[in-house]
Every structure is written in C-alpha cells, then in structure tokens.
N, CA, C and O atoms as a CHARMM CRD file, in Angstrom:
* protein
*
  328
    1    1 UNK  N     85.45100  97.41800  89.17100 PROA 1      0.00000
    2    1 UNK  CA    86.82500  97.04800  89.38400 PROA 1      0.00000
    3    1 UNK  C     87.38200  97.85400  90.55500 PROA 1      0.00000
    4    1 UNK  O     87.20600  99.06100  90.72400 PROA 1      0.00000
    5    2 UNK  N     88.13900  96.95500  91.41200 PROA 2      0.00000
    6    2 UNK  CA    88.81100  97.70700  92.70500 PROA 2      0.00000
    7    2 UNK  C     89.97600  98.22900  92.19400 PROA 2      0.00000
    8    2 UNK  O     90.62700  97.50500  91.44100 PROA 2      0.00000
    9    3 UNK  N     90.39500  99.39100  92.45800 PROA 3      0.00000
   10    3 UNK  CA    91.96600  99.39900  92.84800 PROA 3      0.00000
   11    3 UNK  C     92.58700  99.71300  93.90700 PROA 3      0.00000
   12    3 UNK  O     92.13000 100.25900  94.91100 PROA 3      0.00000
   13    4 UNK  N     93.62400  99.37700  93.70000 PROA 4      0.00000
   14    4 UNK  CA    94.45000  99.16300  95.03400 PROA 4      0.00000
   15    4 UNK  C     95.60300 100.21400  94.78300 PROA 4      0.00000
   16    4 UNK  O     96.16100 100.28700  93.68700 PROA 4      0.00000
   17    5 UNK  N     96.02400 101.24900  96.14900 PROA 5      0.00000
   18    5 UNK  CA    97.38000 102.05100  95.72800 PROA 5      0.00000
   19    5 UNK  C     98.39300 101.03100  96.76500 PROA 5      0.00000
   20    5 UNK  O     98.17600 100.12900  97.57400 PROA 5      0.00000
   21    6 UNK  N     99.48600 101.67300  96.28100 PROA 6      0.00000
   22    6 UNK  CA   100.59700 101.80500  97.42700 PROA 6      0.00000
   23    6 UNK  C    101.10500 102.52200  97.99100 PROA 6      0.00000
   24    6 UNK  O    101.66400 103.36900  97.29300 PROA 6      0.00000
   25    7 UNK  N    101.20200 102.62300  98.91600 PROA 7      0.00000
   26    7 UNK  CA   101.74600 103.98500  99.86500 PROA 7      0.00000
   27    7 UNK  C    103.56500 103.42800 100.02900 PROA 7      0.00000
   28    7 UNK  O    104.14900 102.43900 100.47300 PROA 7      0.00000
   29    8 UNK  N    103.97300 104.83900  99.32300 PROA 8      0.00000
   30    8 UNK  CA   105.42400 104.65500  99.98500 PROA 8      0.00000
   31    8 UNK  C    105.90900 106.08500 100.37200 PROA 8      0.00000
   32    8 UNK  O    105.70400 106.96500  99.53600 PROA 8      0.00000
   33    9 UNK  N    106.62500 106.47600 101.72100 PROA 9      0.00000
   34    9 UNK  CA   106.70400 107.31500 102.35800 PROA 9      0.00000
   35    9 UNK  C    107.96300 107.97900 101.53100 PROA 9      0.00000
   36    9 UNK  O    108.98500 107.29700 101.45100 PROA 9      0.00000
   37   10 UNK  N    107.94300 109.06800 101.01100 PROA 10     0.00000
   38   10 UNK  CA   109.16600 110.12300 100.73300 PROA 10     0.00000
   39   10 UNK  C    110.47900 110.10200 101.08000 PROA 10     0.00000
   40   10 UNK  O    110.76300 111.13200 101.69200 PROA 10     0.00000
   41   11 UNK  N    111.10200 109.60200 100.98900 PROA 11     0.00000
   42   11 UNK  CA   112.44600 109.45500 102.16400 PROA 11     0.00000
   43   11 UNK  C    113.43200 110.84300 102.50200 PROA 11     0.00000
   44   11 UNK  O    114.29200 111.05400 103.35700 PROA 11     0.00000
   45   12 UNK  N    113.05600 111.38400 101.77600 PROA 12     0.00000
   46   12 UNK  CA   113.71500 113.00500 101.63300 PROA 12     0.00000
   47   12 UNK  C    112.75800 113.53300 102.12200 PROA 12     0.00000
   48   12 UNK  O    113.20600 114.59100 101.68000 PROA 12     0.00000
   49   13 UNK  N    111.52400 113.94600 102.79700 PROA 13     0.00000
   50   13 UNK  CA   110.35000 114.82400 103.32200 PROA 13     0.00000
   51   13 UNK  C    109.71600 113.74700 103.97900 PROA 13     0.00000
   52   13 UNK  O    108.64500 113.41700 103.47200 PROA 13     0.00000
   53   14 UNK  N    110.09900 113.08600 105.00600 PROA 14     0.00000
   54   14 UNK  CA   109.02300 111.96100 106.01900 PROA 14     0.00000
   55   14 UNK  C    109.46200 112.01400 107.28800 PROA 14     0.00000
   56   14 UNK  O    110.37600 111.51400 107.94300 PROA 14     0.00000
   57   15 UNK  N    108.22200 113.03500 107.52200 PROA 15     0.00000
   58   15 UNK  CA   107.74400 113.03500 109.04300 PROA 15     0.00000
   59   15 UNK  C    107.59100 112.13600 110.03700 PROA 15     0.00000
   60   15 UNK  O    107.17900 112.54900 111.12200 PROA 15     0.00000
   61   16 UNK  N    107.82700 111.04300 109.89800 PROA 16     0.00000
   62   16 UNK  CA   107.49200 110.05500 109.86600 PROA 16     0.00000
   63   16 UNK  C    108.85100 109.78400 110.80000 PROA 16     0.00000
   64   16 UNK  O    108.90700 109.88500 112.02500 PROA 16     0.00000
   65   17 UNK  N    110.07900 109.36200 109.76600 PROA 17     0.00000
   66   17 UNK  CA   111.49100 110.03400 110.14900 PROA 17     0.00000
   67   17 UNK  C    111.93700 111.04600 111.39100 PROA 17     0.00000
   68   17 UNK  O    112.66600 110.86800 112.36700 PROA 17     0.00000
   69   18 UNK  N    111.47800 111.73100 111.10500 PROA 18     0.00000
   70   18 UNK  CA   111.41700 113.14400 111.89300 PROA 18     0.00000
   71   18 UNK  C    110.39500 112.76600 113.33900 PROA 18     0.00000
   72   18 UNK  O    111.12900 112.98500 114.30200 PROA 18     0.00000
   73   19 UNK  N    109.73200 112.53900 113.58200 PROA 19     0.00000
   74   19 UNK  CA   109.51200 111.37900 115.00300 PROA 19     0.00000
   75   19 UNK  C    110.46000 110.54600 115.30000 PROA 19     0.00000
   76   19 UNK  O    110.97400 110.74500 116.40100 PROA 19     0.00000
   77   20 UNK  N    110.86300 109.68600 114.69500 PROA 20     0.00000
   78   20 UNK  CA   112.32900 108.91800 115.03700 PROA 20     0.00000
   79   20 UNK  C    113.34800 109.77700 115.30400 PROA 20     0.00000
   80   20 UNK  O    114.32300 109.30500 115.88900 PROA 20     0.00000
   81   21 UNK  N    113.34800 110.34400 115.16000 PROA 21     0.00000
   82   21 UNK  CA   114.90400 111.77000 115.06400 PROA 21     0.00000
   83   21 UNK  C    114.28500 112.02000 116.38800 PROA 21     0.00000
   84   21 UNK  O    114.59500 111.34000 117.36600 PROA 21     0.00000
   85   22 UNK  N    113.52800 112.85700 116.43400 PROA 22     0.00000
   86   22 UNK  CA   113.37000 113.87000 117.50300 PROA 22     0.00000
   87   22 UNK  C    112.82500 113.01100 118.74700 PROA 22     0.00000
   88   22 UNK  O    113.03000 113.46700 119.87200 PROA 22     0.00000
   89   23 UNK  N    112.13000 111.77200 118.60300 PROA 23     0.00000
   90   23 UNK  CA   112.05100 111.44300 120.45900 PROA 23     0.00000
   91   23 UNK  C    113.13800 110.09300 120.48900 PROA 23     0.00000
   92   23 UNK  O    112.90100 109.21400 121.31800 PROA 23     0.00000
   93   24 UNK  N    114.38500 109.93600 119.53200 PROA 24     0.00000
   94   24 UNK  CA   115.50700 108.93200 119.28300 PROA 24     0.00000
   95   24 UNK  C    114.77200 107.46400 119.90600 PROA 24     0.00000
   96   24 UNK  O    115.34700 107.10900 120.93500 PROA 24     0.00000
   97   25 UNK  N    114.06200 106.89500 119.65300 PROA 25     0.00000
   98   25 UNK  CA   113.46300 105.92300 119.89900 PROA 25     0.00000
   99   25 UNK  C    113.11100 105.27200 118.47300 PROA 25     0.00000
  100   25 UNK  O    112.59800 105.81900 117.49600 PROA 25     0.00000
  101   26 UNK  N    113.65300 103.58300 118.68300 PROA 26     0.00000
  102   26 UNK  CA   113.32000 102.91900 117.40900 PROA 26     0.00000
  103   26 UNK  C    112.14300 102.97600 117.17800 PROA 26     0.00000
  104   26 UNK  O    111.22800 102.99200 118.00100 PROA 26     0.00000
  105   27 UNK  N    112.04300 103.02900 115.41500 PROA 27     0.00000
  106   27 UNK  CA   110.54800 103.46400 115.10000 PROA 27     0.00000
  107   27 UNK  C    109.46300 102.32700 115.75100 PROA 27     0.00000
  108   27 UNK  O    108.28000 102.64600 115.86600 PROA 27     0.00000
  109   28 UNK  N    109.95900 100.91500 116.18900 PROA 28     0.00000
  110   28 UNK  CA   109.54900  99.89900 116.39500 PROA 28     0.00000
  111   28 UNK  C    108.63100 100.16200 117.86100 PROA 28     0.00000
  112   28 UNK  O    107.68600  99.47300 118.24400 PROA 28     0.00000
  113   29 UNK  N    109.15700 101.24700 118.47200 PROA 29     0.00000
  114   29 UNK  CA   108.86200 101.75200 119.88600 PROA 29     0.00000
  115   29 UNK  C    107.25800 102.71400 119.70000 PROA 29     0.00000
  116   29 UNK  O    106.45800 102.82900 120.62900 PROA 29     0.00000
  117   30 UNK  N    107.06600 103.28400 118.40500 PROA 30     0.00000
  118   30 UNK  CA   106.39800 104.20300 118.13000 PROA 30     0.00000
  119   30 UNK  C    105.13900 103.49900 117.53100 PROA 30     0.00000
  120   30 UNK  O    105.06100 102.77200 116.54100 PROA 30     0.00000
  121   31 UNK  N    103.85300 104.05300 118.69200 PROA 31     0.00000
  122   31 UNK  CA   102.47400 103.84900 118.05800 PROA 31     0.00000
  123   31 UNK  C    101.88100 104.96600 117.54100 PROA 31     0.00000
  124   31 UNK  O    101.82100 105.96300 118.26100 PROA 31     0.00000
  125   32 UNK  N    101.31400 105.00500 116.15100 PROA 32     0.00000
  126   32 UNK  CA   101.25400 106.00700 115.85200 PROA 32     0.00000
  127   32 UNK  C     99.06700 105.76800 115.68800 PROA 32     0.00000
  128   32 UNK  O     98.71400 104.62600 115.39100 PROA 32     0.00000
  129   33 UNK  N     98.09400 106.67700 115.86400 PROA 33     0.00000
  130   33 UNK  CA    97.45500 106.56600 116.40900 PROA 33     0.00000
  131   33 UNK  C     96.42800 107.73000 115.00400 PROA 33     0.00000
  132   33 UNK  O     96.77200 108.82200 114.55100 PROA 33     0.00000
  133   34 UNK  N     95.26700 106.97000 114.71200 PROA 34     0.00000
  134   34 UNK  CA    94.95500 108.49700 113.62700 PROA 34     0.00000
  135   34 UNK  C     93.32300 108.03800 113.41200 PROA 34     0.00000
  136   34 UNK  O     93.02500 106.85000 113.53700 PROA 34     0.00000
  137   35 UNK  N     92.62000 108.73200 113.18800 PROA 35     0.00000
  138   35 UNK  CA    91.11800 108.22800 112.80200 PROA 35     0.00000
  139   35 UNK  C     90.76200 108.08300 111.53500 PROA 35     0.00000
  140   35 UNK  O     89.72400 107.57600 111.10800 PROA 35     0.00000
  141   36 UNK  N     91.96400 108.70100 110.73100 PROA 36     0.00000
  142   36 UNK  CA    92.28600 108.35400 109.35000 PROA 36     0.00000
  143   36 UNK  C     92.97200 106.98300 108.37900 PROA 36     0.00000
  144   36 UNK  O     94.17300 106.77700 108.20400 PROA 36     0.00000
  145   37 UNK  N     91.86200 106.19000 107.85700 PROA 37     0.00000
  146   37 UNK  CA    92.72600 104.83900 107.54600 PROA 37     0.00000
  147   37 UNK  C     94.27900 105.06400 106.96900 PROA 37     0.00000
  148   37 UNK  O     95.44000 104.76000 107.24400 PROA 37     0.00000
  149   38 UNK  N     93.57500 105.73600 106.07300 PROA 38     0.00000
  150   38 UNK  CA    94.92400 106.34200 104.95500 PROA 38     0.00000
  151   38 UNK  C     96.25400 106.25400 105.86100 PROA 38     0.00000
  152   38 UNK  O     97.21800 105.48900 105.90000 PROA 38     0.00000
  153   39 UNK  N     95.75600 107.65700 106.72800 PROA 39     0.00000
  154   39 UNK  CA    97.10100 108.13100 107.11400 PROA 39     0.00000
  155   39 UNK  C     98.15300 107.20500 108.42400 PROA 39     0.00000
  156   39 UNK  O     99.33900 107.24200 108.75000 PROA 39     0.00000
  157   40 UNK  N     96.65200 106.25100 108.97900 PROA 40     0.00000
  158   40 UNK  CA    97.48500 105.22800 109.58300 PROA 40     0.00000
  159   40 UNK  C     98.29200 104.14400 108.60600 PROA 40     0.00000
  160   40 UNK  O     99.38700 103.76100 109.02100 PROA 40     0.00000
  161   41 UNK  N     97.80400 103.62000 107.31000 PROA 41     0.00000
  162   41 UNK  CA    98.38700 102.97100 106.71000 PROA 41     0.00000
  163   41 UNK  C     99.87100 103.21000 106.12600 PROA 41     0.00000
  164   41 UNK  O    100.74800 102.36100 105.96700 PROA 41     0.00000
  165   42 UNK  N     99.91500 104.53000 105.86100 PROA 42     0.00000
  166   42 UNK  CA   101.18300 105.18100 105.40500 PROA 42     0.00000
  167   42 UNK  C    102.52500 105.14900 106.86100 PROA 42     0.00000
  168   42 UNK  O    103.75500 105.15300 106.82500 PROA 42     0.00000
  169   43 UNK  N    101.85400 105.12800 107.63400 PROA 43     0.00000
  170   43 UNK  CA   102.76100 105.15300 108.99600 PROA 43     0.00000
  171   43 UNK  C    102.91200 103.52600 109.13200 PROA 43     0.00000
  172   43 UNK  O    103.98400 103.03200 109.48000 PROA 43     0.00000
  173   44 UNK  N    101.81200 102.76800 108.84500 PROA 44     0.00000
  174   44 UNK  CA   102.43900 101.22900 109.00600 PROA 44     0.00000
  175   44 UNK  C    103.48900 101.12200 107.64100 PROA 44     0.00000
  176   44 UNK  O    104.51400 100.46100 107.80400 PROA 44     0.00000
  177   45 UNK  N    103.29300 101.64200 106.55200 PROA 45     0.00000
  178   45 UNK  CA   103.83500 101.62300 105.62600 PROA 45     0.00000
  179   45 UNK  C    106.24600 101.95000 105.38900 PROA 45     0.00000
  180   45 UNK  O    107.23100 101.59100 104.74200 PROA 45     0.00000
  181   46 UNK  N    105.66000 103.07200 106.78600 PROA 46     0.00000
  182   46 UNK  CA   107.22200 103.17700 107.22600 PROA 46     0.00000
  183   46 UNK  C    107.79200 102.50800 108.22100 PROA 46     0.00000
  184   46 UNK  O    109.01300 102.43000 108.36100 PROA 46     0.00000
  185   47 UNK  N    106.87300 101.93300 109.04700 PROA 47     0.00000
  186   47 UNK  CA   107.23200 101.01000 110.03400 PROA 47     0.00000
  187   47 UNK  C    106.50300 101.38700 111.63900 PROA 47     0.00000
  188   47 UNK  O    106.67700 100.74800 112.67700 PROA 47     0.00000
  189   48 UNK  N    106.00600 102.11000 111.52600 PROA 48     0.00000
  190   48 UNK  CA   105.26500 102.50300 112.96400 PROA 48     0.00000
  191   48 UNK  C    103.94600 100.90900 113.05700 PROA 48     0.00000
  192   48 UNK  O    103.44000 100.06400 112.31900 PROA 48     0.00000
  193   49 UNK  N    103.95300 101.30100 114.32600 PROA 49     0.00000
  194   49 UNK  CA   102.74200  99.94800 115.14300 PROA 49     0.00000
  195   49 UNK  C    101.53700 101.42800 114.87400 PROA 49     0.00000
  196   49 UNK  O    101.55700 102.64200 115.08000 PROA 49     0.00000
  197   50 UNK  N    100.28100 100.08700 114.12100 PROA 50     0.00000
  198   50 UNK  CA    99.30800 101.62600 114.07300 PROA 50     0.00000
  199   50 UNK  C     97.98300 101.05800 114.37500 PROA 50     0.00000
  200   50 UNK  O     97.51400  99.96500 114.05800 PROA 50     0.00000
  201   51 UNK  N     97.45400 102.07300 115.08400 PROA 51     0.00000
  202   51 UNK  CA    96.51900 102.46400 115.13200 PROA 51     0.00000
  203   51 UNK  C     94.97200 103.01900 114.23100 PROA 51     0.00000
  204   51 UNK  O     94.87900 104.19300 113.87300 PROA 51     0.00000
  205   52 UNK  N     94.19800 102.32000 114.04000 PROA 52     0.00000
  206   52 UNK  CA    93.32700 103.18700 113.43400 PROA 52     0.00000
  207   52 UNK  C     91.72900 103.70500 113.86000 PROA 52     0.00000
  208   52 UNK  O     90.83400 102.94900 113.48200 PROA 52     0.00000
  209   53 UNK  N     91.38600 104.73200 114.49200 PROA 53     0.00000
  210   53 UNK  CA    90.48300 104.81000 115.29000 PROA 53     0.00000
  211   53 UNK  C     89.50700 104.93000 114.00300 PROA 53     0.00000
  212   53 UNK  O     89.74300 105.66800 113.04700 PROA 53     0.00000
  213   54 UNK  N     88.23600 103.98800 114.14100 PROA 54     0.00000
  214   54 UNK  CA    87.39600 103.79700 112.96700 PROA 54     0.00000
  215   54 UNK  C     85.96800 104.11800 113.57700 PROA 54     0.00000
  216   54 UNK  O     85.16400 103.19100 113.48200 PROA 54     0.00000
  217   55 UNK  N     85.51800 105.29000 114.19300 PROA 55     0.00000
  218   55 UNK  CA    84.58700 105.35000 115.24500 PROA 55     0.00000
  219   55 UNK  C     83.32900 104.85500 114.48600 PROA 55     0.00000
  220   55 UNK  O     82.41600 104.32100 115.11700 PROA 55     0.00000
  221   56 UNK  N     83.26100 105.03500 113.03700 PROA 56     0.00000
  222   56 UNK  CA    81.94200 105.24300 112.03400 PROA 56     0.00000
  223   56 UNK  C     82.05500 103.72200 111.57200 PROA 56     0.00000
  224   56 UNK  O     80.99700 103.10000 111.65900 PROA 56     0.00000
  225   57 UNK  N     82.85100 103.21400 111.22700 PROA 57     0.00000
  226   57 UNK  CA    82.95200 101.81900 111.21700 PROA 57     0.00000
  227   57 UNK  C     83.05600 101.93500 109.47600 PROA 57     0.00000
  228   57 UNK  O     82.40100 101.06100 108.90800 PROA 57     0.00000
  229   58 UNK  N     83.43200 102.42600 109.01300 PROA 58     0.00000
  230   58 UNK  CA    84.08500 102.80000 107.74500 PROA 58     0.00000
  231   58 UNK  C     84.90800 101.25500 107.11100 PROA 58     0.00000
  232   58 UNK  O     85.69900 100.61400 107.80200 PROA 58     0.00000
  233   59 UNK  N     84.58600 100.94100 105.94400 PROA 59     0.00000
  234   59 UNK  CA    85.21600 100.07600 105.06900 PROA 59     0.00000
  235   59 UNK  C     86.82400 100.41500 105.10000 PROA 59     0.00000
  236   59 UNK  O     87.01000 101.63200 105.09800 PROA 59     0.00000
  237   60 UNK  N     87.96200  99.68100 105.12800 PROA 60     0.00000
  238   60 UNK  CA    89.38400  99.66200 104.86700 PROA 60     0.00000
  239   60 UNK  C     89.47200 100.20400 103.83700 PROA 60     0.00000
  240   60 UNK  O     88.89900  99.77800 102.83500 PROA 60     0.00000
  241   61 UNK  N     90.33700 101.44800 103.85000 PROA 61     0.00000
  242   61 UNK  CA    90.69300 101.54000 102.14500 PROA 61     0.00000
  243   61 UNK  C     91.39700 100.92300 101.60100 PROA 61     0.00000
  244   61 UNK  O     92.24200 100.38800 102.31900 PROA 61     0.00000
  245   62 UNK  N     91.48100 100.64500 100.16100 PROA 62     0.00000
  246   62 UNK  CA    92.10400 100.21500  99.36900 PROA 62     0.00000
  247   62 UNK  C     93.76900 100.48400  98.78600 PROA 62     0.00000
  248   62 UNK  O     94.30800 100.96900  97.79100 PROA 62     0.00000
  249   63 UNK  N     94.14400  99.89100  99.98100 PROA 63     0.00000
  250   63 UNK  CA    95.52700 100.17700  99.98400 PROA 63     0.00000
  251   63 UNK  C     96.05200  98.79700 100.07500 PROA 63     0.00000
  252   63 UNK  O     95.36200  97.79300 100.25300 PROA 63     0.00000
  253   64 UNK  N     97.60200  98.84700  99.91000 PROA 64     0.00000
  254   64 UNK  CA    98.28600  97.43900  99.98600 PROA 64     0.00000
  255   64 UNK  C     98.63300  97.13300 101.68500 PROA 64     0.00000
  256   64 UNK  O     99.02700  96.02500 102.04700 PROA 64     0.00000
  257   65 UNK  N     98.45300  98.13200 102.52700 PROA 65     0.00000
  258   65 UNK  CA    98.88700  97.87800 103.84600 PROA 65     0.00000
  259   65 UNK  C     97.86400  97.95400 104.91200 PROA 65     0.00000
  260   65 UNK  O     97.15200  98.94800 104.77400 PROA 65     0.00000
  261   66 UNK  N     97.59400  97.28400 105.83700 PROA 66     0.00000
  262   66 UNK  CA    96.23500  97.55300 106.34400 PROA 66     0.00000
  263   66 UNK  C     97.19700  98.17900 108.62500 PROA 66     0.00000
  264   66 UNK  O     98.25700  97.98900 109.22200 PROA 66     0.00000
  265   67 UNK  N     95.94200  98.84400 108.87500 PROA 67     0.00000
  266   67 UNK  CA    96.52500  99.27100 110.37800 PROA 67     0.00000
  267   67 UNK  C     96.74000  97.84700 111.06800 PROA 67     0.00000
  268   67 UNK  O     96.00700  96.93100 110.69700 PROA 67     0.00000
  269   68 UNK  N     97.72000  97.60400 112.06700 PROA 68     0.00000
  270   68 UNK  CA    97.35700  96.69800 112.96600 PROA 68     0.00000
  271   68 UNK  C     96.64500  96.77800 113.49200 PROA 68     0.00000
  272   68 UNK  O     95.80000  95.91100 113.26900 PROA 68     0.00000
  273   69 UNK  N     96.34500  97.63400 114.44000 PROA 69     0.00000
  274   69 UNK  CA    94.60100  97.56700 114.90700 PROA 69     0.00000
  275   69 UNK  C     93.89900  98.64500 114.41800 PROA 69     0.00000
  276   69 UNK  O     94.34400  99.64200 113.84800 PROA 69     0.00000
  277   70 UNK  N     92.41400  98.27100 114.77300 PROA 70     0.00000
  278   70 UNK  CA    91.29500  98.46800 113.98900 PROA 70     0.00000
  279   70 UNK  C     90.22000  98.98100 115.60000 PROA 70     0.00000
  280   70 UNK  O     89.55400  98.05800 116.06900 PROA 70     0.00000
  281   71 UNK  N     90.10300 100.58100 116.43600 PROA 71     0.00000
  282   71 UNK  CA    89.56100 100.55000 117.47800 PROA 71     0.00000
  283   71 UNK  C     88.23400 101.15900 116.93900 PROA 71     0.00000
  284   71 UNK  O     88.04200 101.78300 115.89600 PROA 71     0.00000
  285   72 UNK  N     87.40900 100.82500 117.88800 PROA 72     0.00000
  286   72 UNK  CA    85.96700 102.04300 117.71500 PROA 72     0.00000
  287   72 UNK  C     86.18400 103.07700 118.84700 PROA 72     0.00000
  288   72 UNK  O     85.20100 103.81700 118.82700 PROA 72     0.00000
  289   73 UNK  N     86.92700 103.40200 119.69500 PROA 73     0.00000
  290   73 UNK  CA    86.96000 104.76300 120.42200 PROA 73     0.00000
  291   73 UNK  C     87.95800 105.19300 120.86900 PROA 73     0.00000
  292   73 UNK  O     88.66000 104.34400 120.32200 PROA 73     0.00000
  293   74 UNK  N     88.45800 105.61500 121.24800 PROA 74     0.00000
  294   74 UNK  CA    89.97900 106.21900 121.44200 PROA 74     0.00000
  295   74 UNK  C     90.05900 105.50800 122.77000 PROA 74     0.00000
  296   74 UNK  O     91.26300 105.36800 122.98300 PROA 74     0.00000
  297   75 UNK  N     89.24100 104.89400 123.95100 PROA 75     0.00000
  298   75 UNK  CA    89.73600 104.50100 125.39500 PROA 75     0.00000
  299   75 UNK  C     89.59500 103.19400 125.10700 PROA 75     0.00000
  300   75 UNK  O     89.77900 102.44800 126.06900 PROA 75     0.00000
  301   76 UNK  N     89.24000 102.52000 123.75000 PROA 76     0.00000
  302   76 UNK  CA    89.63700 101.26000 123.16100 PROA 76     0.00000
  303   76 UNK  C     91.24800 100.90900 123.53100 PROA 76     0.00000
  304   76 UNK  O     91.79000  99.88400 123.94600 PROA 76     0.00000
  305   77 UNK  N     91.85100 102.51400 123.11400 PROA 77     0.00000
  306   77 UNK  CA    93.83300 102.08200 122.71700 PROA 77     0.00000
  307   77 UNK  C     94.44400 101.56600 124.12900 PROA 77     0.00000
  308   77 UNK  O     95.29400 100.68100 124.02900 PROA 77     0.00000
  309   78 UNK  N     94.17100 101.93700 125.21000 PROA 78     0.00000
  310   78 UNK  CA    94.59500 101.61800 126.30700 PROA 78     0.00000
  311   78 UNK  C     94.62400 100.13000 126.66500 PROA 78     0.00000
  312   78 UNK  O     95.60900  99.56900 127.14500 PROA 78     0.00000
  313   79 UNK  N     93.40800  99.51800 126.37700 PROA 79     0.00000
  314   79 UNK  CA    93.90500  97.65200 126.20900 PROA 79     0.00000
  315   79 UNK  C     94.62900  97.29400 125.41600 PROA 79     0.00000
  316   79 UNK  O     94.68200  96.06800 125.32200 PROA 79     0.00000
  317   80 UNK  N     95.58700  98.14300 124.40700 PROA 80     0.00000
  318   80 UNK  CA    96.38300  97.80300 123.55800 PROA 80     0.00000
  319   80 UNK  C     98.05000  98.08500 123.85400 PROA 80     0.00000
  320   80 UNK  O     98.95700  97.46200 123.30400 PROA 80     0.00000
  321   81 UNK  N     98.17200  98.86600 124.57200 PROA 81     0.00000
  322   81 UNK  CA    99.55000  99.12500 124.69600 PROA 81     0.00000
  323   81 UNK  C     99.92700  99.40100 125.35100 PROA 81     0.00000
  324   81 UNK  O     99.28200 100.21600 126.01000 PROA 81     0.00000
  325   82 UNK  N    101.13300  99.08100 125.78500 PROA 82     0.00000
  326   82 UNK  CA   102.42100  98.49900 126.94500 PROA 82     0.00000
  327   82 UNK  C    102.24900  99.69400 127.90500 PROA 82     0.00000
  328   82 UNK  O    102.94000  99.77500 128.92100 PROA 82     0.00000
C-alpha cells in the first residue's frame, strides 16, 4: 500500500514567506530550485515555480504536489527561465 502525505507550509514559521518579505517580489516571481523532491514540493506547495534537480533519476515522492520541472543537471535550469 502507497501513501501519500501532504505538505502544508507553517504560516507562523515559513521561510518560504520570508523570501517574499525580504526580496518584495510576488511569490509568483520566485523559482525556487533544490535536488531535494520533498523540499521542492513543499515550496510548490506555498506557491513558488519549482524546480527539482533529480541528477540520480530518483522516483517522485509520494506527496500530493509534484515540482513543475523535473531537471537532470543544474545547466538543464537555464532553458527554463526567463
């Protein structure tokens, strides 16, 4: 049997937030970039455009939110954004 979590970001302790605060740019503006599925999912989860550098080619975790993209190397991200 699979399970599945949900990620929902803290609203009182999210860093997440705290990038929006500090470079005042809609979160909509913000790619957030990680080699970690998880931790990219939790950032799509608050609203960031994400990234997930998957160099090993690793299965999606089992979460309810998946990255928008999916790179194998970090000079992948550059055909991706503005």
């Amino acid at each position: 049997m699979t399970k599945f979590y949900r990620l929902e970001p803290d609203p009182r302790v999210c860093v997440y937030q705290l990038a929006v605060d500090r470079l005042r740019v809609p979160m909509e503006a913000i790619g957030f970039v990680s080699s970690n599925c998880w931790d990219a999912c939790g950032a799509k989860s608050f609203g960031f455009r994400t990234y997930w550098i998957n160099r090993a080619g690793a299965p999606l975790d089992a979460l309810d939110v998946t990255p928008d993209y999916v790179i194998a190397r970090l000079t992948d991200l550059a055909a991706l954004v503005d």
